[in-house]
N, C-alpha and C positions, 0 to 999 in steps of 0.2 A: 706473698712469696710465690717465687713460679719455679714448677718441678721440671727438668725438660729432661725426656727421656732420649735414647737412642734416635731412635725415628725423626725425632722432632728437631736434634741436631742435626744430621743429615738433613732433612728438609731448611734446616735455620738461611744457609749457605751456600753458594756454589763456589766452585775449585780456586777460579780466581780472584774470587771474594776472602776465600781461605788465604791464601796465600801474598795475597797484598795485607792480609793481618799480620803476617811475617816480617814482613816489610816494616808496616809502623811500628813494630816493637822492637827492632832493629835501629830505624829514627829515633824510639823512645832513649834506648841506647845507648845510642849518640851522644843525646840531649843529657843523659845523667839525669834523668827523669824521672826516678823510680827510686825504692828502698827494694831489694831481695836479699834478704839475709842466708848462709848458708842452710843446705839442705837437712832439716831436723829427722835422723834415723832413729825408731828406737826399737829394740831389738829385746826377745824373749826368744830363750833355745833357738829354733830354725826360723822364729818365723820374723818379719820386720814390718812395722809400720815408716809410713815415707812423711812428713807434715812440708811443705813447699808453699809458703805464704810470701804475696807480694803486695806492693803498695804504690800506686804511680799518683799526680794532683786526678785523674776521674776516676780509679778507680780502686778494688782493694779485694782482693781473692784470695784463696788456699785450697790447693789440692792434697788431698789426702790419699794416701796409695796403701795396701796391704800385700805385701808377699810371701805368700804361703805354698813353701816349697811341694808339700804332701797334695796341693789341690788339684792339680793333674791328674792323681790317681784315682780323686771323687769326682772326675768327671767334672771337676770345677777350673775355672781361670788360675793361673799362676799370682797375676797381678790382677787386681780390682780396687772401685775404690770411687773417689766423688771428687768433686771441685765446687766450692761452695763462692759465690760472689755478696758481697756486701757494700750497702750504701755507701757512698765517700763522704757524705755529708754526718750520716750522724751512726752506722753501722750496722744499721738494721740486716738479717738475712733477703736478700733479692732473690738468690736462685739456687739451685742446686742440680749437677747435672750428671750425669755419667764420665769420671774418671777414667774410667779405662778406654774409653771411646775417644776424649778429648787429648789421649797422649796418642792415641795411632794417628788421628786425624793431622792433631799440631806438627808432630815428629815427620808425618808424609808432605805435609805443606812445607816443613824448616827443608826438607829433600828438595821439595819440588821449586823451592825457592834457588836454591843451588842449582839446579836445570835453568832456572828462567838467566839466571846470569852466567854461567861458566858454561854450557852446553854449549859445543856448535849447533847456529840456526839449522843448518840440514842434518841434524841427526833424527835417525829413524829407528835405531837397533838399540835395543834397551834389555841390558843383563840384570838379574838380581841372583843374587846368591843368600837364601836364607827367607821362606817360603811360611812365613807368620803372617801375624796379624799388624804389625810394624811394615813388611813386605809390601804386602796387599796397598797397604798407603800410601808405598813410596813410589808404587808403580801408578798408584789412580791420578797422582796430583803430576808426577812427570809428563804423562801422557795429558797432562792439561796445558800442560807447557809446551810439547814437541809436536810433529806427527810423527808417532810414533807406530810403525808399521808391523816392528816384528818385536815381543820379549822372549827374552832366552832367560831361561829357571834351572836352577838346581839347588836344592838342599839335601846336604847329609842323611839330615834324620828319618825324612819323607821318601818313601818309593811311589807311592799314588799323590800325584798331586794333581787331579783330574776335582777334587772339590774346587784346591785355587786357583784353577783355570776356570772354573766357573763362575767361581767369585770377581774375578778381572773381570769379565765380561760385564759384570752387574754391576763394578762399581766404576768402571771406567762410559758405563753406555754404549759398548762398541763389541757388538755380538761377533764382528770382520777381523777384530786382531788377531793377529797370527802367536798362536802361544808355543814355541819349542821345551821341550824336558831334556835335559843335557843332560850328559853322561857324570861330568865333575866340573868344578870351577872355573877351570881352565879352558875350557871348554865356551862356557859362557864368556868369558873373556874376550876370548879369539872374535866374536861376532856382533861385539857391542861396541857403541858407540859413547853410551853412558852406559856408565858399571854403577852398579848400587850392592853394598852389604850390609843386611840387618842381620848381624848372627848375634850370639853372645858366648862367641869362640875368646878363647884363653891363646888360640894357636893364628897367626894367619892365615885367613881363609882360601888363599890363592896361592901356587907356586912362588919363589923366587926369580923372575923371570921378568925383567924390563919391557921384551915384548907385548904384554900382557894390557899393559897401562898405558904406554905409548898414543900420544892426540887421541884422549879418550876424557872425558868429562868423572873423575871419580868420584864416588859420595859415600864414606860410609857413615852409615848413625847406630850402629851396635857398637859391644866390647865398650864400655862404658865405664871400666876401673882401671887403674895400672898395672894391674894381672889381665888383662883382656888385652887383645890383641887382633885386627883382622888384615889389617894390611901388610904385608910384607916390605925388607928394606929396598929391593928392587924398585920401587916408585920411586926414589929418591936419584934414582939414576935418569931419570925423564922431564923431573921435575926442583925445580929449585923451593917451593913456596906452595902454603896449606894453608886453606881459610876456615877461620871456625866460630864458633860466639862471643869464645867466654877466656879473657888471659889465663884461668887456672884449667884449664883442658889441656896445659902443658904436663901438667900436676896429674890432671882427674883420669885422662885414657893414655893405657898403653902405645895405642896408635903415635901418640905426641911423646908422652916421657919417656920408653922405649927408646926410640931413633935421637932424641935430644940427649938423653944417658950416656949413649954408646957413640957419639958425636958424627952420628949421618947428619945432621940437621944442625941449625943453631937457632937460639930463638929469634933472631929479625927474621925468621923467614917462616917463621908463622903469623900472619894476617887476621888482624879481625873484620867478619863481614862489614859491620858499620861503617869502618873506615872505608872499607872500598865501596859502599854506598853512597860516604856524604863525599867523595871524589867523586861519582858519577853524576850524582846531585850541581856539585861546585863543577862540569865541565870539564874536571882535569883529565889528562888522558890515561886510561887503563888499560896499560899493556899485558895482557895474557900471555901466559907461557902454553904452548902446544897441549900439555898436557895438566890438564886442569884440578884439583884434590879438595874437596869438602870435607871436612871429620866434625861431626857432630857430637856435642855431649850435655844438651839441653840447657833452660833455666827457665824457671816459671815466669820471668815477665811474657815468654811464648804464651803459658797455658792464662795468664790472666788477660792478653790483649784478644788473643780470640774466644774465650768465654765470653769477654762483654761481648765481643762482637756478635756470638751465637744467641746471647741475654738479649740484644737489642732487637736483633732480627726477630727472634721471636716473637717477642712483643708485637713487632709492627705485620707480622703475618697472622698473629693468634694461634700460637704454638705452643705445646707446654700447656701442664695444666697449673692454673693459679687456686691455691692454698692459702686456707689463714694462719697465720703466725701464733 
């Protein structure tokens, strides 16, 4: 069995290697290729464990997450946790990896995956609003996708964010990027080309204000319940149509049940990416609307097609240290 740390995953991969793993699990999909059964929570006082097990004909994984509200205080991660891959053939343990690493990375590539197809090709202004470790991903893999010249930042919580300006530079390779710190949201808005929000706001994280969104490529992959919320109803004024994973994202984020509740929206006008994959696949034409909306809300066939894929690379570079069972 092969241990693969941090380090090792990074090294496993590069950005567009990551992100064309996006890709075939989105084909997988398609194909109805897979078993994922819903997300198993189990919950004691504050704290939740996450169990997210998948099953496709190569291959068969389960990530496991822990979130402990109090860990912040110790100086510890919020969320942590593994992703463990096993034989298809007979189930033996293969690998085991860093969970918490495997959710920024996958969740920055499903983003950057949304850049490679809904971004205008000359965009170069890239906002984020919401300056974590989710952030940091969403800007390494867009900028793998764009050139990207200038990002605009702002989070709430953060007054220094002179670390994750230095983190961009490390994970993107581009010591030249222009990093601005905005005053608010809106702000970031006004200068982007593609918006991205990772927050895990309950409130929308941007004004009410059409202008805002307007021929802009949006992505958010926070607010992730139907109490969360980050985008506000004004998008719906610019834009007819939302592409996302999963039919029950109608259900799972505020972003979608919200606006579908209160009748902005109705459901043929949320999109599933696949579809519009195996139309560009089949040739057919894909008409974009000016202004473009991703809402992201995960599913582990993401976190199992790119573990094998970090599994294999391994392998074939001699990464990871291997372990007897």
């Amino acid at each position: 069995m092969k241990i693969i740390n941090a380090t090792a995953m990074k090294q496993s991969m590069n950005d567009q290697e990551m992100i064309d793993a996006i890709e075939e699990a989105f084909h997988l999909y398609s194909l109805e290729n897979f078993t994922m059964p819903e997300r198993l929570a189990v919950k004691h006082q504050e704290d939740t464990m996450l169990y997210m097990p998948c099953l496709t004909s190569d291959s068969i994984g389960t990530k496991m997450l822990s979130l402990m509200p109090q860990n912040p205080s110790k100086g510890k991660p919020l969320i942590d946790g593994m992703m463990i891959l096993n034989n298809r053939e007979d189930g033996t343990p293969l690998a085991i990896m860093n969970g918490q690493l495997l959710t920024a990375m996958r969740t920055g590539a499903v983003g950057g995956h949304a850049v490679r197809h809904l971004a205008y090709p000359e965009s170069q202004h890239l906002g984020l609003i919401g300056c974590g470790a989710q952030g940091l991903y969403q800007i390494k893999y867009a900028c793998a996708e764009r050139s990207i010249s200038t990002v605009y930042l702002y989070d709430e919580f953060k007054e220094d964010l002179t670390g994750f300006v230095e983190s961009i530079h490390q994970e993107t390779d581009s010591p030249s990027l222009h990093c601005v710190i905005c005053n608010n949201a809106a702000e970031v808005a006004q200068n982007s080309d593609i918006l991205i929000t990772a927050t895990s706001s309950k409130e929308p994280v941007l004004p009410n204000d059409p202008a805002l969104f307007s021929n802009k490529c949006v992505v958010s992959i926070g607010s992730w319940r139907p109490d969360m919320r980050e985008i506000p109803e004004a998008i719906w004024q610019t834009t007819s149509e939302v592409y996302t994973e999963l039919p029950y994202a109608c259900e799972e984020t505020g972003d979608l049940s919200q606006p579908l509740a209160d009748g902005a929206i109705d459901l043929d006008q949320v999109h599933l990416m696949s579809d519009f994959l195996k139309d560009i696949k089949a040739g057919k034409k894909t008409d974009l609307q000016s202004t473009r909306f991703y809402k992201s809300v995960g599913m582990s066939l993401f976190d199992l097609v790119v573990a094998t894929k970090i599994y294999e690379k391994a392998k074939e570079k001699g990464l990871g240290t291997d372990v007897d069972w």
